[in-house]
N, C-alpha and C positions, 0 to 999 in steps of 0.2 A: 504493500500500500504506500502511496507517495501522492504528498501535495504538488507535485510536478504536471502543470498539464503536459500528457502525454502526443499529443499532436502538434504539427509544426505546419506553417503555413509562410511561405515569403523567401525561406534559404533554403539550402539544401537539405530531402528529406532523409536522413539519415537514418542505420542502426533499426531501432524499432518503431520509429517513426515511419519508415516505408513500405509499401504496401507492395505485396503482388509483383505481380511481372518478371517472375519465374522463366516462363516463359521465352520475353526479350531477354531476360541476361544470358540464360542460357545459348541464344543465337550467335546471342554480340559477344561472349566469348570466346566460341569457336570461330567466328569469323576472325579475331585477332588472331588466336593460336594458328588460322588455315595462315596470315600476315594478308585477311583480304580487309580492302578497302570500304566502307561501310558512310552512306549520309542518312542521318537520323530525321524523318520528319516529324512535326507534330507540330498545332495549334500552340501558342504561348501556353505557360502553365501545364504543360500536359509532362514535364517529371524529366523532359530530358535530360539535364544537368543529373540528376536524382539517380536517372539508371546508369548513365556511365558512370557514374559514382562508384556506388556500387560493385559495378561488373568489374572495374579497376582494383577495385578491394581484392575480391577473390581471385582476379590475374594475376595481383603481385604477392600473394602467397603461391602461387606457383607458378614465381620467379620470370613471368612477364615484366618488362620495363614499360612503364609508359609517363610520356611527358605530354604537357596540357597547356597550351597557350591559350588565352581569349582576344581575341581579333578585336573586340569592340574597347580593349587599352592599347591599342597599336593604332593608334592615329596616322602614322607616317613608316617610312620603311624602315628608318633607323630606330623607332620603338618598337617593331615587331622584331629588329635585329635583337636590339639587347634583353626583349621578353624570351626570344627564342635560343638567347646562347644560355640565359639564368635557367628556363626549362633541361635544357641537352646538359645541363652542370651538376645541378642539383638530382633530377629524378634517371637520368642514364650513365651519367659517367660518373657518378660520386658511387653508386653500386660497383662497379667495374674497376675503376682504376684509384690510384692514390694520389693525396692532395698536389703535388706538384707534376704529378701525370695529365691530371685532368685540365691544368688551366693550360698545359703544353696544347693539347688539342687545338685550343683557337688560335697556336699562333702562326698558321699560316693562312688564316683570311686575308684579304687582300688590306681589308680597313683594319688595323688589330687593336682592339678594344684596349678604354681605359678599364683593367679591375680594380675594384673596391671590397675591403671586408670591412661590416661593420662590427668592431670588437667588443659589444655586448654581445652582441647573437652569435658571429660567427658566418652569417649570410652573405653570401660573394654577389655582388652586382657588378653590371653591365654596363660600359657606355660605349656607342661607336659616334666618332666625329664626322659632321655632315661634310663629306667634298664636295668641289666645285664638279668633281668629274662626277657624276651618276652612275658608269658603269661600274666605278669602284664599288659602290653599296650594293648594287645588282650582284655583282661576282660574290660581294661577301656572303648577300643573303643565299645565293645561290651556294656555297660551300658550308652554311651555317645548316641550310636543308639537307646537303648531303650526310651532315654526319652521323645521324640516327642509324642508319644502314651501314656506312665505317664500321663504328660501334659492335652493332648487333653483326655484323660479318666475319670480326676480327675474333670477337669475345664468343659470338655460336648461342645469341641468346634473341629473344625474340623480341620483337620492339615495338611498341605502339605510338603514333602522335594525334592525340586530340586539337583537333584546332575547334573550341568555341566560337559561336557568331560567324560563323565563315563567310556571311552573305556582307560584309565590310571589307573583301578582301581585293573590292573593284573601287572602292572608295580609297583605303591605302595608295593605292596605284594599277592604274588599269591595266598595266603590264605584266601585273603579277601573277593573275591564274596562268600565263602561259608557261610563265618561269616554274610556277610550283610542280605543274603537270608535266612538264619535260623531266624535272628530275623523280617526281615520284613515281612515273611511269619504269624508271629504272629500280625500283627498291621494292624487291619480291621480299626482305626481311624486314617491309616494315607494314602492319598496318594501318593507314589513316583513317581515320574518324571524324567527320564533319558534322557538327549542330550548328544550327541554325534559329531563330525565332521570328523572320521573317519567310513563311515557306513560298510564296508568289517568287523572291529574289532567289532563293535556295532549286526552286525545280528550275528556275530559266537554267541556273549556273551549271544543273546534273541533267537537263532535259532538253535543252535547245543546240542542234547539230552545230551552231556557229560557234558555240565555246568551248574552248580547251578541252573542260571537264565532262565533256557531253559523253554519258555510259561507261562512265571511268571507276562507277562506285557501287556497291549492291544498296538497294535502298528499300529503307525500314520506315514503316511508319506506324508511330504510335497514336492509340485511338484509347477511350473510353475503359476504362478500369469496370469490369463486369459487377453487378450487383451480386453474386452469387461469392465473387472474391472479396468486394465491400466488407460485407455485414459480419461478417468472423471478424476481421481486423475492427472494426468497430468498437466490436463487443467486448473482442479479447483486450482493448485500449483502455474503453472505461474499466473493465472488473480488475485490470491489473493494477490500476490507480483511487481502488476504493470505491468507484460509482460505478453504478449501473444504466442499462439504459435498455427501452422495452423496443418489445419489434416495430410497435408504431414509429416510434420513435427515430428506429433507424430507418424506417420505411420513408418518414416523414423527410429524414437527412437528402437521400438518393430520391427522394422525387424531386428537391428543389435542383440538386446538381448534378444530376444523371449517370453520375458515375466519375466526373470532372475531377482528375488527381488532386488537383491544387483548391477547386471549391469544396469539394467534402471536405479536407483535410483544414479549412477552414471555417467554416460552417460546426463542422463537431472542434472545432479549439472552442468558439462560442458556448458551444451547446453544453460542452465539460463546465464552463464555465458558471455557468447556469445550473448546474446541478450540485448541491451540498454534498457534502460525503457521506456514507453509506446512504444515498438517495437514489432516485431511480430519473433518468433522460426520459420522458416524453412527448408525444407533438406538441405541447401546448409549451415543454421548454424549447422545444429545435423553434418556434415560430417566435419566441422572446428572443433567441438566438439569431435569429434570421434578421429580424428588427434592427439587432445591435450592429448584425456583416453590413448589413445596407449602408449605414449611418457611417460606418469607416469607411465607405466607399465611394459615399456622395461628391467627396471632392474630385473621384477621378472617373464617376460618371458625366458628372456637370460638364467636364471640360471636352469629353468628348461628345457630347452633347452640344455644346458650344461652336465645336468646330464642325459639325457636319451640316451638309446642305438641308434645305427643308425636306427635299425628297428624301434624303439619304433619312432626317428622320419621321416623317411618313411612314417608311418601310419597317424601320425598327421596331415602331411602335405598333403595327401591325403584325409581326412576327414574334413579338412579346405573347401578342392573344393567341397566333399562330403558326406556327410554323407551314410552312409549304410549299408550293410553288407558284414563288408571285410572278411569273412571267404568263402564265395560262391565263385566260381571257376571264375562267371564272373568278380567280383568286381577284384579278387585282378588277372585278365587279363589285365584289361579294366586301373588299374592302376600301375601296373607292382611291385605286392606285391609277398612275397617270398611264399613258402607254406604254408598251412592253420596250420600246429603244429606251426609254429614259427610266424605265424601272433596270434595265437590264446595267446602266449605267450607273448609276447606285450602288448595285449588287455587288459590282465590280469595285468602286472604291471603297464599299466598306470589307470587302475582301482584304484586299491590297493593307487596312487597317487591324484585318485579324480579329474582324466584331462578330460576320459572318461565314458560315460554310455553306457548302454545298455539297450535296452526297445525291447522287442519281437524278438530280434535277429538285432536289427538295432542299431550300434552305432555312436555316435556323441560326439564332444568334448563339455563339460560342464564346463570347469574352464572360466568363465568370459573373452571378447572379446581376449582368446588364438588363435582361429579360425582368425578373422578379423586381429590380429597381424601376422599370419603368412603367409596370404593372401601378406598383404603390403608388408612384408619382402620379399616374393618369389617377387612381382614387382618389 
């Protein structure tokens, strides 16, 4: 029993905090151990970060390396430089080799870094100086990529590189999917891993024949945490933390968030919240609970509410009531939507925004209780 609430909603879901998806880990493991390449899709919030987490845990007990950069702290090339020599420092070469082995490695980049150790921690950083020449940082980036396969060639171990955010890596410099693809396309010992939170940018970059990346990766797509996997984890949440909680209850949970990794997992932080100890979770707390997510969320409904066209919220606000397909003649009668080009144009940018999906021609809003908030608001 612990006063801990045991759900996590916002960072990474960790440990016992994570739910399920046995399943994906099990793929995305063997995909590294085969050293194949893998891009993660899913909706914002739907656990990416969460499962490679995870699936990295049990890699590197058995003695997979993997190093992990996030694309969206690499503003420019020489930030992604010195993000990616600290990564290949710390999680690949600090297993393998010893302290004055390992900073040998970078010194034949073409740009060779200032090192720094901070003598509290012990932690080595990175600086590479911007030239006037550009192909110098190119070369360098381009030999900073190559060494994960060095490494893993030399040493006979197997290597993984997560690039986070990957859809920032034409913002960087547009030049750089080509360079990364020329070299990874040589590195059978390593596999890359690409997330993404924008998926419209993330399928051009693995799905459109004109770019580099075009079928260079097997791709995963995460969806919907089943209710039948939910309601144990649930259960098992609150009884291990002193509360309980009844089926309506959980029933009550999974109808508002359909199974949504990151809204359930928020929704029951609330709803724990709302329950006293040795008490019991039911609808009548998941909807006092419901009350409270809305209320932490109003500031970053409003805003996106603020920024969409009338149509775009027209639509939303109809999709609240209903989910369907507003492009058919009935739907958008029956809810008094404008024409189908400029319904279909909507669709599109709230896509593009990650509010709405689409599955077989039926769309519904996916950004996390935006529906139930604008349900309340229209009361």
């Amino acid at each position: 029993m612990t006063d801990v609430n045991p759900f996590r909603f916002g960072a990474l879901a960790l440990d016992e905090a994570f739910t399920d998806r046995k399943a994906e880990i099990a793929e995305l493991k063997a995909d590294v151990r085969n050293g194949q390449d893998v891009v993660v899709f899913a909706p914002r919030r739907y656990g990416k970060s969460s499962l490679v987490w995870r699936a990295s845990q049990e890699l590197e007990r058995d003695k997979v390396l993997l190093a992990s950069v996030d694309l969206m702290t690499t503003p420019t090339p020489a930030k992604l430089a010195e993000k990616l020599a600290r990564a290949i420092h710390d999680d690949i070469a600090s297993p393998l080799l010893r302290a004055k082995e390992r900073l040998r490695i970078f010194s034949d980049l073409r740009v060779r870094p200032t090192i720094t150790v901070d003598p509290e921690t012990g932690a080595v950083g990175f600086m590479f100086a911007v030239t006037e020449r550009r192909e110098d940082l190119d070369a360098t980036l381009e030999g900073l990529l190559e060494l994960p396969a060095r490494l893993a060639g030399e040493r006979q171990r197997q290597v993984a590189l997560v690039l986070d955010e990957f859809q920032e890596v034409v913002d960087i410099d547009p030049k750089l999917p080509r360079l990364m693809r020329a070299v990874f396309q040589q590195q059978p010992e390593v596999a890359h891993v690409y997330l993404g939170s924008k998926r419209h940018m993330m399928r051009r970059i693995f799905s459109d024949a004109n770019e580099p990346f075009w079928r260079s990766a097997k791709q995963v797509e995460l969806g919907l945490i089943a209710p039948e996997h939910f309601k144990p984890f649930i259960k098992r949440q609150f009884d291990r933390s002193g509360r309980f909680i009844a089926a309506d209850g959980i029933g009550a949970i999974l109808e508002v968030t359909g199974g949504h990794p990151y809204a359930t997992q928020e929704l029951c932080y609330f709803a724990w919240g709302e329950t006293p100890a040795e008490e019991r979770c039911d609808r009548e707390r998941v909807d006092a609970a419901l009350t409270k997510v809305l209320r932490s969320e109003h500031a970053h409904f409003s805003l996106l509410w603020e920024r969409a066209s009338s149509v775009q919220r027209l639509l939303l606000a109809e999709l609240a009531r209903e989910q369907g397909r507003p492009l058919s003649a009935d739907y958008r009668r029956r809810h008094n939507l404008p024409g189908a080009s400029t319904v279909q144009r909507a669709i599109e940018a709230l896509e593009r925004d990650e509010l709405v999906g689409r599955d077989r021609g039926t769309v519904r809003i996916v950004e996390p209780f935006l529906a139930a908030w604008l349900l309340r608001e229209a009361a």
